[in-house]
C-alpha positions as CSV (number, residue, x, y, z in Angstrom):
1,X,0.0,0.0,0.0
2,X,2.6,2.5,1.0
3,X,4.4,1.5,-2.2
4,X,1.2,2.6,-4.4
5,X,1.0,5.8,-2.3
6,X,4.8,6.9,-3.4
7,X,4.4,5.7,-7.0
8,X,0.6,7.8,-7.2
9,X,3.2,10.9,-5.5
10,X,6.0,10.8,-8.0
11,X,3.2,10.6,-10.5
12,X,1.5,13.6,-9.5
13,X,4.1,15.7,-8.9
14,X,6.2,14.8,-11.9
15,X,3.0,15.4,-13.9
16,X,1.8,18.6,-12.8
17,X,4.6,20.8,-11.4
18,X,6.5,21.0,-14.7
19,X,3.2,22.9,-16.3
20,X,3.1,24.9,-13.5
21,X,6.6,25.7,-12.4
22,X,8.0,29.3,-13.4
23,X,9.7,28.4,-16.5
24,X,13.7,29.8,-16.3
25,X,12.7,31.6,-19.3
26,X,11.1,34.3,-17.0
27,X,14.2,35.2,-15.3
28,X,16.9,35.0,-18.1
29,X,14.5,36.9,-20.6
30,X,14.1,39.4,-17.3
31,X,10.0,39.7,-17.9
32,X,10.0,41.0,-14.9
33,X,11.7,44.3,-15.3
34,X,8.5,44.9,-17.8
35,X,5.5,42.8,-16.4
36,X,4.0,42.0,-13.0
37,X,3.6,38.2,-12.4
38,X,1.5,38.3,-8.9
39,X,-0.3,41.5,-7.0
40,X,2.7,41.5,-4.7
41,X,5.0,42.7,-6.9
42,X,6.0,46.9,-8.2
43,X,3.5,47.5,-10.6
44,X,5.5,47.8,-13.8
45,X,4.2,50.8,-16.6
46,X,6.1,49.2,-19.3
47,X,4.1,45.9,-20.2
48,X,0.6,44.9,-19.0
49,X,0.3,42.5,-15.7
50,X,0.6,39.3,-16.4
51,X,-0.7,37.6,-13.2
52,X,-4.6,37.2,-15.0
53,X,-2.9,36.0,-18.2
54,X,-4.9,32.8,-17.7
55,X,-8.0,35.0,-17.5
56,X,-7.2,37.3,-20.4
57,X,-5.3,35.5,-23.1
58,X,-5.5,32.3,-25.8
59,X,-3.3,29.9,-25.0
60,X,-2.5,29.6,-29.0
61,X,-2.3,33.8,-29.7
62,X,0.5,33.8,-26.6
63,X,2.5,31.2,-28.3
64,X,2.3,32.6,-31.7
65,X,3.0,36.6,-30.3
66,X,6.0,35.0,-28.1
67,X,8.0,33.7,-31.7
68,X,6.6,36.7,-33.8
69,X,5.9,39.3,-31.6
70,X,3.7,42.3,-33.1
71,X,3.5,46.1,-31.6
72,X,-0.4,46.0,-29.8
73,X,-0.1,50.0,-28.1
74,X,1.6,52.0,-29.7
75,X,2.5,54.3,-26.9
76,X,4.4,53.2,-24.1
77,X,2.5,52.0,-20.7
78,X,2.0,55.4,-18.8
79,X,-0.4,56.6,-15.7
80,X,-3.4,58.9,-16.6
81,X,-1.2,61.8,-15.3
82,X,1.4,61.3,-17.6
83,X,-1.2,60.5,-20.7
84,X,-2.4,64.0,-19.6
85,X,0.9,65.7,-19.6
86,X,1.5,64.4,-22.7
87,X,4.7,62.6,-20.9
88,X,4.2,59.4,-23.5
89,X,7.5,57.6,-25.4
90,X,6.7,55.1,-28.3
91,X,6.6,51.5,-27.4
92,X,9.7,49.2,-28.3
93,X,8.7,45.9,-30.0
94,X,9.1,42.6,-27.8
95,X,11.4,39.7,-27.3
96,X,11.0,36.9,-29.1
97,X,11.4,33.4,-28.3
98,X,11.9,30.2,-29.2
99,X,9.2,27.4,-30.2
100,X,10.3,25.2,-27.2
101,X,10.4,28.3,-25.1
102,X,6.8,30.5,-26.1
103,X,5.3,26.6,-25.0
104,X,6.9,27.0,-21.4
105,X,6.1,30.5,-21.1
106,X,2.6,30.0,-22.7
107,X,1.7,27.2,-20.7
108,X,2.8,29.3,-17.9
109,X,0.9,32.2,-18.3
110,X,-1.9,30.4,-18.2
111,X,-2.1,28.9,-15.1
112,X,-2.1,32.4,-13.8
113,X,-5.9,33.1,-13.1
114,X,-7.5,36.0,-10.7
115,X,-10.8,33.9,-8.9
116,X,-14.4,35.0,-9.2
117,X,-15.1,36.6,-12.6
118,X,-18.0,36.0,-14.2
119,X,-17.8,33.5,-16.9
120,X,-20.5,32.2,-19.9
121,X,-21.8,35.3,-20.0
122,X,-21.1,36.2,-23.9
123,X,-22.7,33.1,-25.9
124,X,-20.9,32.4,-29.6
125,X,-23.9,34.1,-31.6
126,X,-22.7,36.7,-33.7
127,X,-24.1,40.3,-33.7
128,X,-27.2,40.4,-35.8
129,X,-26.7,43.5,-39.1
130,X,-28.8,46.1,-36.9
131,X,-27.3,45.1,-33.3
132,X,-23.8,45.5,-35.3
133,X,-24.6,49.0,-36.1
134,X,-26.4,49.9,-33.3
135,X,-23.0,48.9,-31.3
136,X,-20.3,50.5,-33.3
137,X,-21.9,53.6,-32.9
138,X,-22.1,53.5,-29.2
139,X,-19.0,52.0,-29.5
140,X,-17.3,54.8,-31.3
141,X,-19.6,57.8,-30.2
142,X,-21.4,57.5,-26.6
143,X,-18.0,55.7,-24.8
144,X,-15.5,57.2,-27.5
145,X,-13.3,53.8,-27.7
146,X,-11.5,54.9,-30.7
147,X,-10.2,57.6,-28.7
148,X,-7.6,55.0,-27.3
149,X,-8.2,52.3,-29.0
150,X,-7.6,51.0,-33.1
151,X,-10.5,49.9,-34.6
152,X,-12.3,49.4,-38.1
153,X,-14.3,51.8,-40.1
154,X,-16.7,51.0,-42.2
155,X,-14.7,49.9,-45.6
156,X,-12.0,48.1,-43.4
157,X,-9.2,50.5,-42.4
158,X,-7.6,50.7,-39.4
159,X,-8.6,54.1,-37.7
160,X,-8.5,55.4,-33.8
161,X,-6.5,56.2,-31.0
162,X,-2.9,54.7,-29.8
163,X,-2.8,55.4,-26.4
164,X,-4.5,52.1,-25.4
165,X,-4.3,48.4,-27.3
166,X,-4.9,48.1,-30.6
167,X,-8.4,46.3,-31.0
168,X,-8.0,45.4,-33.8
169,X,-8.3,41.0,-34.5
170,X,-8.4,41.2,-30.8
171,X,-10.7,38.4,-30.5
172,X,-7.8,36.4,-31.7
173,X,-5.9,37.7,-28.8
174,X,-8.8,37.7,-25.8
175,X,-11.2,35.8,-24.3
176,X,-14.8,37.1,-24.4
177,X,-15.4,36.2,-20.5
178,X,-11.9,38.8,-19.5
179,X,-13.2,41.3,-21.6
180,X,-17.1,41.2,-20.2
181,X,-15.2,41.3,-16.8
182,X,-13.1,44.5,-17.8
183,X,-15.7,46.2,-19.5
184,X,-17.5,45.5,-16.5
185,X,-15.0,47.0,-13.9
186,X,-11.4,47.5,-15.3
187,X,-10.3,48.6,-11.4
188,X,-10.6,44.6,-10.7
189,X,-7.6,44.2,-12.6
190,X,-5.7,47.6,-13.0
191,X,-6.3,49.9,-9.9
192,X,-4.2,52.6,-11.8
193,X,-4.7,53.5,-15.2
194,X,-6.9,55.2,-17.8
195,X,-9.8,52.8,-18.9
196,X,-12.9,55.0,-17.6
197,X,-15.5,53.1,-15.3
198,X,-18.8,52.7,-17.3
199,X,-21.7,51.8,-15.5
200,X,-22.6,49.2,-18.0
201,X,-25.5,46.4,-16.7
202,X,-25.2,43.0,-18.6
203,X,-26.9,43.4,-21.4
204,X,-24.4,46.3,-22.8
205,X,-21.4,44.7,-21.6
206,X,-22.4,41.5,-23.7
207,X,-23.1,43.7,-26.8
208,X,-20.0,45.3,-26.9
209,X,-17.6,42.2,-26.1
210,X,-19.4,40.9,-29.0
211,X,-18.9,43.8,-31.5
212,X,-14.8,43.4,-30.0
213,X,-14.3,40.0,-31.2
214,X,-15.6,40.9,-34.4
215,X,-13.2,44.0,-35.2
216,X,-11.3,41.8,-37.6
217,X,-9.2,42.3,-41.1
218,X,-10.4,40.2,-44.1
219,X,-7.5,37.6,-44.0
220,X,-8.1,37.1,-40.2
């Protein structure tokens, strides 16, 4: 009996702490000096906090941004004061790794979860032509996304603001449940920062999550 109990062990923790063991990549690529890992650490303004990666990312869109890594803001991470005394520098592009190494990291990342969001709240029915419409305009005129944030225009282009994350093909990038949550109430996972609070009740929030995902070039 005692012999099953050490053999069940060693199987256990053989299996499961290599997934979720830091990865040395984290410390010889130095991803701390740009990205917070836990709530206990200096908040960083130079990459986004990592510690709800599990929560925010796809596993697949981490692995593939790790090895090919594109420029998302366009500005450099800054508070609201400095976005407001135009103190801003242009972002640098990131490191890239390895295919071994982006499936450490990735794998990772996405153990890192923040408890009690909502989840299942955005179903996978697409935005009927009217509701589309409807959306982009609020979208675009009563919350004034593109003010930060790329987006589409009608014929396809790329227009909007850089101080905030491109959202363009973002629904590659995001999960619909982290972005219902930040749309809900982006203080749960930024305290500082210059996403304004919208009072938004479900419906809304849904709606626009929705009309996110869908920002998306032709060949996407």
């Amino acid at each position: 009996m005692r012999m099953i109990v050490s053999t069940l062990l060693l199987w256990y923790f053989g299996s499961v702490f290599p997934v979720w063991a830091e990865p040395a990549e984290i410390s010889n690529k130095e991803c701390r000096s740009c990205h917070r890992f836990s709530l206990n650490e200096k908040y960083s303004k130079k990459g986004p906090d990592l510690f709800y990666a599990g929560n925010k990312y796809f596993q697949i869109w981490l692995e593939n941004f790790l090895q090919s890594p594109a420029i998302i803001r366009e500005l450099a991470y800054s508070s609201q004061s400095g976005l407001l005394e135009k103190k801003t520098k242009v972002n640098r592009p990131h490191i890239f790794l390895t295919k071994g190494e982006s499936k450490r990291v990735s794998n990772f990342l996405m153990t890192l979860r923040i408890p009690d969001l909502e989840v299942e709240k955005v179903d996978n029915k697409p935005l009927s032509s009217s509701e589309q419409a409807r959306i982009k305009i609020s979208f675009e005129r009563n919350y004034g996304c593109i003010s930060c944030h790329r987006a589409l225009n009608l014929v396809g282009r790329v227009r909007g603001g850089v101080s905030g994350p491109s959202l363009v093909n973002s629904g590659l990038r995001l999960n619909p449940d982290w972005i219902f949550n930040w749309l809900k109430n982006p203080k749960k996972f930024l305290s500082e920062g210059g996403m304004p609070l919208y009072d938004l009740n479900e419906e809304t929030a849904v709606l626009i999550t929705k009309y996110i995902v869908s920002i998306r070039t032709k060949n996407k």
